[in-house]
N, C-alpha and C positions, 0 to 999 in steps of 0.2 A: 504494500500500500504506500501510495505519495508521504512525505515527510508533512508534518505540519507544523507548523510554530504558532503560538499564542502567547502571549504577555497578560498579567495578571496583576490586580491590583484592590487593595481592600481598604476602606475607611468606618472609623467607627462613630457613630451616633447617639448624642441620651438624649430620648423622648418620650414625650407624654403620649394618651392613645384611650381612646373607646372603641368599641366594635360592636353600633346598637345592631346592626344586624343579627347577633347570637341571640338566642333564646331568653326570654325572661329571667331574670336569677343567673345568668353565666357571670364568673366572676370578671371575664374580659368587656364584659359592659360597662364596668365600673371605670372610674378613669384607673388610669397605672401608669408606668411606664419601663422601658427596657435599655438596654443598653445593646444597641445594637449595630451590628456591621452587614457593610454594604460590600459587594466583591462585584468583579466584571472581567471577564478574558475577554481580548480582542487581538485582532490580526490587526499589525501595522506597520502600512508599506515605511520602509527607513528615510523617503520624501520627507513622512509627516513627521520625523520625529525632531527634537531642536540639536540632537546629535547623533552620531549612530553611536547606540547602545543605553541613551537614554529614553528608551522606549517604553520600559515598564515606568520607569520614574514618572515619566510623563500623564500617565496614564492615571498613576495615583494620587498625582495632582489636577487631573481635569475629576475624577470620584469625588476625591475631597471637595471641591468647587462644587459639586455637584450636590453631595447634601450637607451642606455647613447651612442651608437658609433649614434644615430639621432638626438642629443640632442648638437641646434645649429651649424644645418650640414644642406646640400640641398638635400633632400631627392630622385631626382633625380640621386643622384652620386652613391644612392641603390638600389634603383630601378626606372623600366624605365617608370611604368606609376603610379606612387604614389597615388594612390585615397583609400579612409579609408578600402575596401575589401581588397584591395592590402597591404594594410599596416600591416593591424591584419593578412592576411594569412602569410604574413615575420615575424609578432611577432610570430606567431605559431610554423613555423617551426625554429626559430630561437632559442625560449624555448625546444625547443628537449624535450620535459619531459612528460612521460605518467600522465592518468589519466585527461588530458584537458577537461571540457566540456564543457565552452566558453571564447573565446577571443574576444574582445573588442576593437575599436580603436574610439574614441568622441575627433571630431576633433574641434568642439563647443559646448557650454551649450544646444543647439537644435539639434545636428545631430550628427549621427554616424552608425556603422554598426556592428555587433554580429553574430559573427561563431559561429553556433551552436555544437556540437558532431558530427555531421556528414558533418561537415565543410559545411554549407548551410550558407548562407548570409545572415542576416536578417537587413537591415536598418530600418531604424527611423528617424523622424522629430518632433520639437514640434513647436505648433503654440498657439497662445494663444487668446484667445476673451474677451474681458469687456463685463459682460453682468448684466440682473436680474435675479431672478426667487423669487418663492415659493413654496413650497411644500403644496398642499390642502388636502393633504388625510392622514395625520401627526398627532397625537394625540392635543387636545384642549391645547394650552399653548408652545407646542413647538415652540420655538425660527423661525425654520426654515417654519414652517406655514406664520411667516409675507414677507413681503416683503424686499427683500434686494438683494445684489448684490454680486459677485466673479470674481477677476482675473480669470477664466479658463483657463486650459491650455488642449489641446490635443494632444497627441501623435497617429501619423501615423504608424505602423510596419509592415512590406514586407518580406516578404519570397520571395529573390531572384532568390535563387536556380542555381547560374550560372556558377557554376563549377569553371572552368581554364580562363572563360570572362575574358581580359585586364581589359573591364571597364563596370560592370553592377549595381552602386549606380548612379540612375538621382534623384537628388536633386530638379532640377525642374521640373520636372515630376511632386512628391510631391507637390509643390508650386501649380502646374496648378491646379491639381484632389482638394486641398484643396480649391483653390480663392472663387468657387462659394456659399462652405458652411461658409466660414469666411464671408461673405457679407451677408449673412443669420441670423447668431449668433450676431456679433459684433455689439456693442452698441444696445442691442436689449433687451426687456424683452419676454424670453425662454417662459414663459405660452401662448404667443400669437403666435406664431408658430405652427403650423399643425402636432401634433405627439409629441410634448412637453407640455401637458397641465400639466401632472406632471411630471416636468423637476428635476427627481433627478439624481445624478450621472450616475448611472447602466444605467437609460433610454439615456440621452443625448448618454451613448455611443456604443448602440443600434442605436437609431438615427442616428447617422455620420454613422457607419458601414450601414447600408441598402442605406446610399445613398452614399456610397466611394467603395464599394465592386465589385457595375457592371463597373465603370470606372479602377480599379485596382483590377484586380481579384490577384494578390500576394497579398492581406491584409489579414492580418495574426492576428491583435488585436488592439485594439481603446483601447485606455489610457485615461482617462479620470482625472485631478487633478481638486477635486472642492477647494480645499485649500493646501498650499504648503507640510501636512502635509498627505492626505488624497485622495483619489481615489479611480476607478473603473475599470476593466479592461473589455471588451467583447470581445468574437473570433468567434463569431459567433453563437455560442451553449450556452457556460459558461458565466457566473458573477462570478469575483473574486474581494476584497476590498480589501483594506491596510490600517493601521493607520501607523505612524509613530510617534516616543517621541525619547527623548534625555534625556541621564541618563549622570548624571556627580558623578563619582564613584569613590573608590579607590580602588586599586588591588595590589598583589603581587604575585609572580607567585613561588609555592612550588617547583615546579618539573625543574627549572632553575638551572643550576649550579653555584656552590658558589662561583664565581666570576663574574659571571654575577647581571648587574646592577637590569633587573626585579625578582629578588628574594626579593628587595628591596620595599618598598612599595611606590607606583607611583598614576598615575590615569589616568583618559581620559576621556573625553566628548563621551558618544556613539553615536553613530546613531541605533535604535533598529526601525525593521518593521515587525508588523503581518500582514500576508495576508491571509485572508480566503475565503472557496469558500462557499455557497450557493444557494438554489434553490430564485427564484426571489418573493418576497412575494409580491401577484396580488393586493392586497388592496393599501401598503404603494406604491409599485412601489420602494422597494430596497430592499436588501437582510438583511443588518445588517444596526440599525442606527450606525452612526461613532460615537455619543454622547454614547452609550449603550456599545460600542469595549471598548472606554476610562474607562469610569464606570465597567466594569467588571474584568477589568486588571488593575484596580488601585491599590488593595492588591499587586500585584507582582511589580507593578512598584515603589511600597514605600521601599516595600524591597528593591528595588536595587539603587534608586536616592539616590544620595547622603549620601552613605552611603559606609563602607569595607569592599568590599565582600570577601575579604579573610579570616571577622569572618561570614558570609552566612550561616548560617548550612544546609549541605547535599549536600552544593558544592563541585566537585571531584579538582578544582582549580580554578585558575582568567582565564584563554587563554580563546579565544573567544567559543572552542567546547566544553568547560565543561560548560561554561555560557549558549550556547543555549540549550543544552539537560536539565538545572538547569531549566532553564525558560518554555521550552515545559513540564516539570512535574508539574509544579507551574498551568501557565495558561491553559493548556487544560482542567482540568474539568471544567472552568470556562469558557472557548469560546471553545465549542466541534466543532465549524466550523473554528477552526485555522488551517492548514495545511501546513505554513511552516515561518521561523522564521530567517529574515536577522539581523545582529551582527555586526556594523563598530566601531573597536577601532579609525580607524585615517577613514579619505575619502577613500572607496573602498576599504582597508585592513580587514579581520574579517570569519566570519565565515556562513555560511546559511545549515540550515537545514529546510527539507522538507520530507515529506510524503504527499504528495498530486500527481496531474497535474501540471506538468510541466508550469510555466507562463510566461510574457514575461521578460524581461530583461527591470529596470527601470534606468532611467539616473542617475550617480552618481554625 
């Protein structure tokens, strides 16, 4: 598949809010308010940008421009039924700027909603379970063969689909469809469950999906976090995985004009995510181990922790889209099942490229 580049950018929000649309008595009728963040990926030609490489930059400052007139305002006084579809389709049009292919509005660390390219709606929810497991069919000596335990988290995503709806995000909708399998999971060890006897990632979110899918026919992908760094994705057909690591790097940016300060040599803590996709291997019951991603991608990832990448060799610069196209040459001989490659210099600001299937949108 063609290579694709995106640039991404996130800004945060505190505002006030009603939502008289919900039913008498919901507590979201009451005024309240959230703290909330605004995201948007866009393609953009290197014409538009005020230099090459400051493209994400750019970006996160037309966002921020974008909702600073909500920031510490009642969001009512903008619009008349404020709910998070409502929200990101007003960031949308409000960004006036071609090339969008999704806008964002996470109006909590668990909820929010993602306009896709063709401005489809896709909510989300995370719910989390204490539970066990073990994996039995694991090579002799792996760790994850003994017995132990994980925060789980799940994510629920809906393909809403509802056009010009006032109001089509039910949150508790979510909350119902999920009760009966969170009493199932929670505080529980996963191998004594009917359908989890090897309860690795992939399968768990296989699992939830065959039993979420007839009560919510919009579910669109099971998210599955077996640790805060690591995951599973299913859509019904595919398995997709992620690792996640943090590079703390320094950089300067060549191609910056000589008065600006990133020509200067800086740094940033990243956020850096492979996701790969996979056929599901019948034996282990997962596609990739997460122990095998880390180990494979350790070469690349010395290269760039803690270290200045602006002496890197065969780096074209430090900006997040020279980084990831550096990193996709680097690691894909070495994990042929990578297909696309998230890049955060700050929270949600950075870069993502891809050549794969399209996945879902993960919470920043």
């Amino acid at each position: 598949m063609p290579e694709h580049l995106l640039f991404t950018a996130a800004a945060l929000f505190e505002a006030a809010c009603r939502v008289d649309l919900l039913p008498e008595g919901h507590r979201a009728r009451r005024l309240h308010g959230h703290s909330y963040l605004a995201k948007v990926r866009a393609s953009i030609p290197p014409e538009q940008a005020t230099f090459p490489g400051s493209e994400a930059s750019d970006l996160h400052d037309r966002l921020a421009a974008c909702v600073a007139p909500l920031d510490y305002r009642l969001l009512n006084d903008h619009l008349e039924h404020p709910t998070d579809e409502n929200l990101a389709r007003w960031v949308r049009q409000q960004l006036g700027i071609a090339g969008i292919d999704q806008v964002g509005i996470q109006s909590t660390r668990d909820a929010g909603v993602d306009l896709d390219r063709r401005e489809n709606a896709h909510v989300w929810r995370r719910y989390v379970f204490e539970s066990a497991h073990r994996l039995p069919r694991v090579p002799h000596g792996h760790k994850c063969g003994r017995m132990h335990g994980h925060g789980f988290e799940a994510i629920l995503h809906a393909n809403m689909d509802l056009g010009a709806r006032d109001i089509g995000i039910d949150y508790d909708h979510l909350d119902g469809v999920w009760a009966p399998i969170h009493a199932e999971l929670h505080h529980a060890c996963l191998n004594d469950i009917a359908g989890l006897e090897n309860p690795t990632s992939e399968l768990i979110g296989s699992w939830i999906w065959n039993r979420v899918k007839p009560r919510l026919p919009e579910l669109s992908w099971v998210t599955v976090y077996e640790t805060a760094s690591a995951g599973a994705h299913f859509d019904g057909r595919h398995y997709r995985i992620w690792k996640e690591l943090t590079l703390d790097s320094a950089v300067r940016l060549a191609r910056a004009p000589g008065h600006d300060a990133r020509r200067r040599i800086h740094g940033h803590t990243y956020t850096l995510r492979l996701h790969l996709t996979a056929s599901l291997d019948a034996v282990r019951g997962w596609t990739l181990d997460f122990g095998d991603v880390k180990e494979l991608f350790a070469p690349v990832f010395q290269a760039l922790d803690h270290q200045p990448l602006h002496e890197l060799p065969g780096v074209e610069d430090n900006d997040p889209a020279s980084l990831v196209h550096w990193i996709r040459g680097q690691a894909e001989p070495r994990l042929p099942q990578l297909d696309r490659i998230d890049l955060y210099e700050t929270r949600g600001c950075g870069a993502i490229l891809s050549w794969g299937e399209d996945g879902p949108a993960l919470p920043i």
